[in-house]
N, C-alpha and C positions, 0 to 999 in steps of 0.2 A: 435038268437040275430040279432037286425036290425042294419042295415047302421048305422041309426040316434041315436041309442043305443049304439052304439060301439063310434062314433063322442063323444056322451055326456062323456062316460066315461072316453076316452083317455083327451079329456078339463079338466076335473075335475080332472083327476091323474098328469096332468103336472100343473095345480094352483097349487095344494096340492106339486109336484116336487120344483116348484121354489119358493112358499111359503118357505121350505123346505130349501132349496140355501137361502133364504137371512136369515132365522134364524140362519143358521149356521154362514154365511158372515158377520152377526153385530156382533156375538160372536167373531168371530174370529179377527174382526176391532175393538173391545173393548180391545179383548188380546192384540193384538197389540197397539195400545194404550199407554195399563200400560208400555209395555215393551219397547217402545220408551221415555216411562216419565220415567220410571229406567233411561236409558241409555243414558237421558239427565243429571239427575240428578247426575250419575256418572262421567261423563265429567264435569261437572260442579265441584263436587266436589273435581277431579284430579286438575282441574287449579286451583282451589283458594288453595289449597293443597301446587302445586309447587310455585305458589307465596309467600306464607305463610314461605315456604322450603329456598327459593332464598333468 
């Protein structure tokens, strides 16, 4: 295996790496997401709750 064979490979395994990193990282930033629109949603529904209560 040459120099410039090995250079290509290692290039193409770390695109395919961080290709990789962001597939995961927008899933991950979608999850998050829902679960900050829950957690809004909850809050929200607690104060109009306690006003509703008061």
């Amino acid at each position: 295996m040459t120099q410039s064979e090995f250079s290509r490979v290692a290039r193409s395994n770390r695109r395919h790496a961080v290709k990789q990193m962001f597939g995961l990282s927008s899933a991950f930033g979608m999850f998050m997401a829902v679960v900050a629109i829950i957690a809004l949603t909850v809050a929200i529904g607690l104060v109009v709750w306690f006003l509703m209560v008061a």
